[in-house]
VODRENMI-111664 format. One record per residue (C-alpha): z, x, y; residue in three letters. Coordinates in steps of 0.2 Angstrom, whole numbers, plus 5000, padded with zeros to 4 digits. Each point is the difference from the previous one (the first is absolute). Layout:
BEGIN
ZXYALA/...
This chain:
BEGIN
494146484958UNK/499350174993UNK/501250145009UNK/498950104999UNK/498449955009UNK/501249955016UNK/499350105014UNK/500750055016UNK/499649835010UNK/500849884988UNK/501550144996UNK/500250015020UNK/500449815001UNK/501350014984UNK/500750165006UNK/499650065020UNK/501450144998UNK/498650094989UNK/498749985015UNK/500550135012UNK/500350134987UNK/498350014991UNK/499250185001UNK/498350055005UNK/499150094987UNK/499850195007UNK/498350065001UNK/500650184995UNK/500149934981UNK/499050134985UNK/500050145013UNK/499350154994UNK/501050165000UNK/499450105013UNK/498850174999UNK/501350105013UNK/501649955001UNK/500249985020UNK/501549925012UNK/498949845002UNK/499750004980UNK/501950014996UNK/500449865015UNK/498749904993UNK/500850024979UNK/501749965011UNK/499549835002UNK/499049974984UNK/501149914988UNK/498650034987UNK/500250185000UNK/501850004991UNK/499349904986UNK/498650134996UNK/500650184993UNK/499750105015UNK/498150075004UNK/500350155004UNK/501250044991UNK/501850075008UNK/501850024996UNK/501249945008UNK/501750115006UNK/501550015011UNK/500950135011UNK/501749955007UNK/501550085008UNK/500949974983UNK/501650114993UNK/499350134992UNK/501350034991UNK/499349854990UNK/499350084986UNK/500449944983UNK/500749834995UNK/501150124987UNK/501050055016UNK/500749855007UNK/500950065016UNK/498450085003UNK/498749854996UNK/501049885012UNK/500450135014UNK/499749935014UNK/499550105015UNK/498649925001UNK/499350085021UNK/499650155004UNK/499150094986UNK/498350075000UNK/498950104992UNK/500350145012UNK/500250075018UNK/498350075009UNK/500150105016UNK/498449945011UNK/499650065017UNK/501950055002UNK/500649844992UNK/501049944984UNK/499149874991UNK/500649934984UNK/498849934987UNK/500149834994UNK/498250014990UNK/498950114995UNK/498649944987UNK/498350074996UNK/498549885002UNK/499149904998UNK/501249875003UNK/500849885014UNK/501649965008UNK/500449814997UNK/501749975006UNK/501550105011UNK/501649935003UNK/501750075005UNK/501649905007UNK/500250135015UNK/498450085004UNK/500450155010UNK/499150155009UNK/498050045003UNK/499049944984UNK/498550114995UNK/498749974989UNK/498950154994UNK/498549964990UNK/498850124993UNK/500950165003UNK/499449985020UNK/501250085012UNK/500349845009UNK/500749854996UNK/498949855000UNK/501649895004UNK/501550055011UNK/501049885009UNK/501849954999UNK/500449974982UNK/501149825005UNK/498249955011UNK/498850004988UNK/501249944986UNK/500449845012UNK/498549975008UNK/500250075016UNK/498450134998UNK/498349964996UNK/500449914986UNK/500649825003UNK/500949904988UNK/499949924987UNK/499250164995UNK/501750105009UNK/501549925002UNK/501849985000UNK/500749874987UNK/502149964998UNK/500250195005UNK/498550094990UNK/498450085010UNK/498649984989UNK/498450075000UNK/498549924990UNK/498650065007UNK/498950124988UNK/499850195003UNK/498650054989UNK/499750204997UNK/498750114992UNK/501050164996UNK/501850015006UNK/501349885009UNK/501650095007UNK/501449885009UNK/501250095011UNK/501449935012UNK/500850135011UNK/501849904999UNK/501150014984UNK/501249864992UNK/499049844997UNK/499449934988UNK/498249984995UNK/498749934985UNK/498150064999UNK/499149914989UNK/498250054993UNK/498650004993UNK/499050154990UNK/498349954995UNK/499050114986UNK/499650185004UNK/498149985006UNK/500249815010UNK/499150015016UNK/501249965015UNK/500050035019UNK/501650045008UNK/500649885013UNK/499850065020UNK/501049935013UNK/498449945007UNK/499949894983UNK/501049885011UNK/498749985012UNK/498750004986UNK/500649884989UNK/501049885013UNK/499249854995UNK/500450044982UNK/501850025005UNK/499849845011UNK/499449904985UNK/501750104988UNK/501249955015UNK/499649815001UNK/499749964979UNK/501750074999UNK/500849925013UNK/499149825000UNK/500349914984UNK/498649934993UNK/499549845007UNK/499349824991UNK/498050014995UNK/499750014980UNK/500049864988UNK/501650004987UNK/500149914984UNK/501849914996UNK/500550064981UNK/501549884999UNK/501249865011UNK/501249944992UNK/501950034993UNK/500450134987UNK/501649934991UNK/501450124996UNK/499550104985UNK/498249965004UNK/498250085001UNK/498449975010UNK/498650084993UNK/498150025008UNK/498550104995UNK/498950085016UNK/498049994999UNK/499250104986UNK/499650185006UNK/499850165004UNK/500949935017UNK/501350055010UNK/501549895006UNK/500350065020UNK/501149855006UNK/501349934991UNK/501349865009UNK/501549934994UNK/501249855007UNK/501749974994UNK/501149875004UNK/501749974990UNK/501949975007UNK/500550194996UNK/498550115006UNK/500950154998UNK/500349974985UNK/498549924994UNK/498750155009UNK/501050114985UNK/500149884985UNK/498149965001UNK/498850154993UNK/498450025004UNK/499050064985UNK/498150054999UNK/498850064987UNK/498550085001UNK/498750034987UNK/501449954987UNK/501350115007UNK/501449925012UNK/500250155011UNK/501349895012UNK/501649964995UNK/501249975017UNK/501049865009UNK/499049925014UNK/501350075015UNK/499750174993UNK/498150004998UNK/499949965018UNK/500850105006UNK/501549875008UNK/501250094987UNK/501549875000UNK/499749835006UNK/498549975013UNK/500150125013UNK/498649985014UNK/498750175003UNK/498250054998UNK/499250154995UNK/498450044993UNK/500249954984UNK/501349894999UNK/500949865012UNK/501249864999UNK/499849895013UNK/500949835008UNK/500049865002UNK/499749944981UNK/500650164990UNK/498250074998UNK/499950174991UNK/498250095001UNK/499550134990UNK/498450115006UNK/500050124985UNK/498250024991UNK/500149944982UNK/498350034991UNK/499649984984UNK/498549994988UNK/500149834991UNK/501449905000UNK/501749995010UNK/501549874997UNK/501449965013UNK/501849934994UNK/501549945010UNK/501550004989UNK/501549915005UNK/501450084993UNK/501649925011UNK/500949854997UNK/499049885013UNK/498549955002UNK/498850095014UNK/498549895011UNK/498550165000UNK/498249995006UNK/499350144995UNK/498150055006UNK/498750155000UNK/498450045007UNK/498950134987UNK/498450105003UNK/498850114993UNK/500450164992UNK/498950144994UNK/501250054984UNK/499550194998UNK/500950164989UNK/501150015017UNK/500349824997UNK/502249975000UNK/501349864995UNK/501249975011UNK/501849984995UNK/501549965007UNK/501850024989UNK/501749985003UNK/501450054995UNK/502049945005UNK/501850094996UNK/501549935006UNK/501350055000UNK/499750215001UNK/501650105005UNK/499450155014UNK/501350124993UNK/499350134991UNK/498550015009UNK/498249954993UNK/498249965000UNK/499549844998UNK/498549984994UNK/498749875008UNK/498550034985UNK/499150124991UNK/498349954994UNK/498850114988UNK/498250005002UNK/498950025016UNK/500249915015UNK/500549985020UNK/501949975004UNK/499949895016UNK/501749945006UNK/501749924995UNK/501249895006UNK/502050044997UNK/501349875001UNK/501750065003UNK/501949904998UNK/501250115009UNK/502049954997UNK/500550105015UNK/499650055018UNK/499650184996UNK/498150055000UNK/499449974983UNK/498350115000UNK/500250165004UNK/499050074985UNK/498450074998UNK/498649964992UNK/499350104986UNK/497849964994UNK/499850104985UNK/498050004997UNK/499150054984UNK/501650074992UNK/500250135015UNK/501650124998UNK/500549955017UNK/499749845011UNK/498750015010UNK/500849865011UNK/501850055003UNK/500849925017UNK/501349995010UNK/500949844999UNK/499649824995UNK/499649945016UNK/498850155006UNK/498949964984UNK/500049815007UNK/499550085017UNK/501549955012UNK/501750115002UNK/501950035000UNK/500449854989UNK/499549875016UNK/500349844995UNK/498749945010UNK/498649904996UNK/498250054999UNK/498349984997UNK/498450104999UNK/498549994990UNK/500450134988UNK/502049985001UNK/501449905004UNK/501649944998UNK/499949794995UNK/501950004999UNK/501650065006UNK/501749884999UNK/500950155010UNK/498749995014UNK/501249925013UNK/501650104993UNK/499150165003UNK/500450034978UNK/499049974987UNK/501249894989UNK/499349864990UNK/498050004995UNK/498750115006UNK/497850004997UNK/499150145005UNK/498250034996UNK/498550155000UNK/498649954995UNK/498350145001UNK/498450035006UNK/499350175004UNK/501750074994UNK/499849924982UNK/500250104985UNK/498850024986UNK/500650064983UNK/499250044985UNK/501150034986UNK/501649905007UNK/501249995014UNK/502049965000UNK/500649945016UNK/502050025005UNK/501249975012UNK/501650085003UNK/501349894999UNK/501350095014UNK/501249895007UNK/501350045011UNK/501249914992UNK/500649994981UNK/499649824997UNK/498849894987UNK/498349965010UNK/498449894995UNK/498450074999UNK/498449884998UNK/498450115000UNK/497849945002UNK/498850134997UNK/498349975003UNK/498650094992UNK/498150034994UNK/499750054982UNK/498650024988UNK/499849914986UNK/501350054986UNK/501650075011UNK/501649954995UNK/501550005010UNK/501949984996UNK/500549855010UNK/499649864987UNK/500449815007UNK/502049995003UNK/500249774998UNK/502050034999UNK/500250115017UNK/498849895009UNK/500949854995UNK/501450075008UNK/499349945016UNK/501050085016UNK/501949994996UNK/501150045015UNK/500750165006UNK/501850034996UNK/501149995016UNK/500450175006UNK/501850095001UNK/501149995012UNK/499950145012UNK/501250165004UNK/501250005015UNK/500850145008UNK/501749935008UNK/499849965018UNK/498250075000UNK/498849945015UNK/498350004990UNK/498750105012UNK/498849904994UNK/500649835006UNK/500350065017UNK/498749995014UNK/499250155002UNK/499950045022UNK/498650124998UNK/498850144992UNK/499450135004UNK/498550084990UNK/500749914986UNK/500049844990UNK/501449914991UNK/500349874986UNK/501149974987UNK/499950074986UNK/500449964979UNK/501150144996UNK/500949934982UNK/498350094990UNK/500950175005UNK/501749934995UNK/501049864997UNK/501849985010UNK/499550145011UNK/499249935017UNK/501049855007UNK/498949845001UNK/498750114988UNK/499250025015UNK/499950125015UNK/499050035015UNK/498550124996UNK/499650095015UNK/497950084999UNK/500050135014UNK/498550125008UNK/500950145002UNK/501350075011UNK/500649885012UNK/499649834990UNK/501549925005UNK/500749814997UNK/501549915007UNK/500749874993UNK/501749905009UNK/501749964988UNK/501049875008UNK/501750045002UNK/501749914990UNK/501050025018UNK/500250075015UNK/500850174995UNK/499450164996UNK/499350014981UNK/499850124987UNK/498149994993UNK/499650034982UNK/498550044995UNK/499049984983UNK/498350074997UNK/498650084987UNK/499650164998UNK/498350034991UNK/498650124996UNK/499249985015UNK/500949945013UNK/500550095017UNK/501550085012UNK/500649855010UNK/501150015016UNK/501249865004UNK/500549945015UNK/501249845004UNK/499949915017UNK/499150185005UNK/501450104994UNK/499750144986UNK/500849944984UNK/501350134991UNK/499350164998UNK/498549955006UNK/499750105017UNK/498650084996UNK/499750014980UNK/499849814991UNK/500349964984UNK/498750064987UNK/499749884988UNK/498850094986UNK/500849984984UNK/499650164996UNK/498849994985UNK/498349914999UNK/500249814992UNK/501849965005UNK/500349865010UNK/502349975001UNK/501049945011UNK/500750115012UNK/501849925001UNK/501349985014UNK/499350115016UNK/501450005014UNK/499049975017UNK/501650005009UNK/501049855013UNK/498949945012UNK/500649865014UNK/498749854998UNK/498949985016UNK/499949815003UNK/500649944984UNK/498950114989UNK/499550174994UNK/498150075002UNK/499750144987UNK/498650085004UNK/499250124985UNK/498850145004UNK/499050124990UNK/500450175005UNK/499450104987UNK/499750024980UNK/500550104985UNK/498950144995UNK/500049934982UNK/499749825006UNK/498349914996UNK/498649885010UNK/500350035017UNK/502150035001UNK/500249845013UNK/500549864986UNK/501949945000UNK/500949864993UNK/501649915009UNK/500949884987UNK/501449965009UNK/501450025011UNK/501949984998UNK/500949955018UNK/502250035000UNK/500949995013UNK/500650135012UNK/502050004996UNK/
């Protein structure tokens, strides 16, 4: 039988896991760019996969704001370049109408707001276009970042901790973002068209306005796409270990806009790393990455869907979206680099392309390094590519040793040879759109996190996949770009890094991630087994005890070994997030008899925690009438141990001791909001 020439009703009896997954072809395909860029033109690009693989008409840049250290300046000042007070910085502090307002963005137009995000969204967010008075958005920051305003999700909302924003502010002449509050953190990105491109500025009544528009965003991006087309099966078979499958598409100038692949073999993990996916197009092979990675599964076959990837179960089917043109000829190869053999179908649909000078390649590299030691601190870089193009996403791969939060660095987009990123963020898991190292699993069509080994142990030990891939937020270069990640681990340790990077080039761009064989052969070895943990003697851990009750506060355990090895018994304590004054949580110690007790305790001191008052049973701790204990460490940065704190003897009330901790003030010199604490332990002797 010619593999080729099988069709859809005689592949659906071979395969019926490929029947359900078959995409409709969108009726958006070969738009042309707009005349004025409007709300309903950018949400109408938003879902145009097209539009990424043409160089943009009109033309724009794209940038960043962020609440990043500013005393990140140079890379030849390393305590600088990886300091990491990354919340609460602006551009600067306006008075309006008898208010402080601090600036997050302030561009000149024309241009377009394409994404906001921050982990804690706080205060009244204004948006000013135009230099008009009023704002033309101003709600609670947190509603409209999590879709409780008029925006609704999946175009606002809440993913593993991070409010994200996607829906596109366009402006004429000026954008301002304020927030009335202080300390979070935050990310704006942009766009800035060419001086001269006609745009209206977006109206609140633009919601009304443009509601079906916004209807017809909300349910593409939240409905995968459902069986209709016809799909043409390239291969069935076995590739044997050390093996290749090669097959040419139809002669062009087409465009491949689905591509499917099944794998079946006794180690999947193993096997969605060892086989690579290349393809070549007009002569050049522009992808070179390990099937797992090109989907966007990352490490083994993890089960999401987003716009323009998916892995989906049953029968370990991975689905690319990505538009692929090219002008006449296009090869697809599936080598098998691992030690057994791998069962793959492998099928596409192609369509019409109108190959014009805004015509791109897409690529996709790769690039693995294990191991990589996280002291001294680094960039690690993704890719760099020369030539002219659109960066549209990447996927990072991450084996972490330890407990301790693995990402907490930002990322740095240098475009064109700029003399300073014009992306530079605020952690790892702020640029892939969630917050505060959750562990959680997510997906969203843009975003998401595929994998997470520490999901149920509330760490992040073992293998992580996080993606971003870009629509309205992509970002076109035209000389080169250089994408890099801090690597900033909490702990000294050796970490694995595996990054995809997608991208649309013109013909001629180079790039420095040439085809690695040897590290893809390396399939998925295992994670080393941690080290064994710190004690304090006689220490009752705070974080294995049952909490009774919060007030205006939540607590969790928290990794504490990245701030210091031997120093926090268990390497854990109990992070306590408060409000403010009065946040409050009480936690009951069971007693070691009936006697009285002397209680112990062992806590944290950092930059920005609060004043905590003890009480036991209802009765002040030592020294404790009317003060608390201050636990700022006195400089920004440091997070220690506080040592032995003597709370005094207490009689046990029913076999057990309730400890109740309550903010009651902060240090002037503290930072965030002065109602953060951190209880590791406590120490019970008794009374003699």
């Amino acid at each position: 039988m010619n593999s080729r020439a099988i069709r859809i009703s005689a592949w659906a009896a071979l395969i019926p896991m490929f029947v359900a997954f078959v995409v409709q072809a969108s009726g958006r395909e070969g738009a042309a760019p707009p005349d004025v860029v409007t709300t309903r033109t950018l949400l109408d690009e938003m879902i145009d996969r097209d539009a990424v693989a043409r160089y943009p008409r009109p033309l724009y840049t794209a940038g960043q704001f962020s609440s990043y250290d500013r005393a990140s300046r140079t890379p030849e000042d390393p305590r600088g370049w990886f300091a990491n007070q990354d919340f609460g910085q602006f551009l600067r502090v306006e008075e309006r109408e008898g208010r402080q307002e601090r600036v997050m963005m302030d561009a000149p137009g024309p241009g377009a707001v394409v994404r906001i995000w921050s982990a804690n969204p706080a205060g009244t967010l204004r948006v000013y276009l135009d230099d008009a008075p009023r704002p033309v958005i101003e709600a609670p920051m947190r509603d409209v970042l999590s879709g409780a305003w008029k925006i609704a999700p999946p175009l606002a909302g809440v993913r593993s901790r991070g409010a994200n924003l996607y829906f596109p502010i366009a402006f004429a002449r000026r954008c301002v973002i304020t927030s009335d509050a202080d300390g979070f953190y935050y990310h704006v990105n942009h766009r800035a068209y060419e001086p001269g491109t006609p745009v209206r500025s977006f109206k609140e009544s633009d919601l009304d306005e443009f509601a079906p528009s916004i209807k017809v965003v909300q349910s593409e991006l939240l409905t995968p796409p459902r069986e209709a087309a016809e799909a043409t099966v390239l291969f069935q078979g076995e590739i044997p270990a050390g093996g290749t499958m090669s097959r040419g598409f139809p002669f062009g100038p087409l465009a491949v806009r689905r591509l499917w692949i099944a794998a079946e073999a006794p180690d999947l993990e193993h096997a969605l790393r060892t086989l690579v996916l290349r393809m070549t197009f007009d002569g050049v092979e522009t992808v070179w990455c390990p099937v797992g990675d090109f989907f966007c599964s990352g490490v083994g076959f993890n089960a999401f869907d987003s716009w323009y990837t998916a892995a989906k179960p049953p029968n370990n089917l991975l689905i690319s979206r990505w538009t692929m043109p090219y002008r006449q000829r296009a090869t697809v190869t599936l080598a098998n680099l691992g030690t057994s053999p791998v069962t793959v179908t492998l099928a596409h649909r192609t369509a019409a392309w109108d190959w014009d000078d805004d015509s791109m390649h897409f690529s996709a590299r790769w690039r693995h390094q294990r191991p990589i030691p996280t002291r001294p601190m680094s960039d690690w870089n993704f890719v760099e590519v020369s030539g002219k193009g659109v960066y549209v996403g990447d996927v990072l791969s991450v084996m972490n040793p330890v407990p301790e939060w693995w990402g907490e660095g930002d990322e740095k987009i240098t475009v064109d040879a700029e003399a300073f990123p014009s992306h530079f963020g605020t952690g790892t898991e702020d640029y892939y759109g969630y917050a505060w190292c959750s562990p959680e699993r997510f997906q969203h069509a843009f975003h998401g996190q595929t994998r997470c080994d520490g999901e149920k142990d509330g760490n992040t030990r073992g293998y992580s996949t996080v993606f971003r891939t870009r629509s309205l937020d992509a970002i076109p270069f035209l000389q080169s770009i250089r994408t890099d990640m801090e690597l900033w681990h909490w702990a000294d340790c050796e970490v694995g890094l595996a990054a995809a990077t997608f991208f649309y080039t013109m013909p001629g761009a180079t790039n420095n991630r040439p085809p690695d064989p040897a590290q893809a052969a390396l399939g998925v070895p295992p994670v080393p087994p941690p080290p064994p943990p710190f004690r304090i003697d006689g220490a009752v851990e705070f974080e294995e005890l049952p909490v009774r009750s919060t007030s205006r506060a939540t607590a969790a355990p928290q990794e504490m070994r990245g701030f210091g090895r031997d120093a926090w018994s268990g390497d854990r304590q109990l992070w306590v997030r408060g409000e403010g004054i009065g946040s409050a949580v009480e936690i009951v110690v069971p007693a070691q008899g009936d006697g009285p007790h002397r209680l112990t305790l062992h806590a944290t001191r950092s930059w920005d925690y609060g004043i905590v008052r003890f009480t036991i049973n209802g009765r002040p701790a030592a020294g404790q009438a009317g003060t608390g204990i201050d636990f700022f460490s006195g400089r920004a940065g440091l997070v220690a141990p506080t040592g032995p704190i003597d709370l005094g003897e207490f009689q046990p009330i029913d076999g057990a001791f309730v400890i109740r901790a309550q903010v009651v003030g902060g240090n002037p010199e503290s930072g965030g909001n002065r109602s953060f604490f951190g209880l590791d332990g406590v120490v019970l002797t008794p009374a003699r």
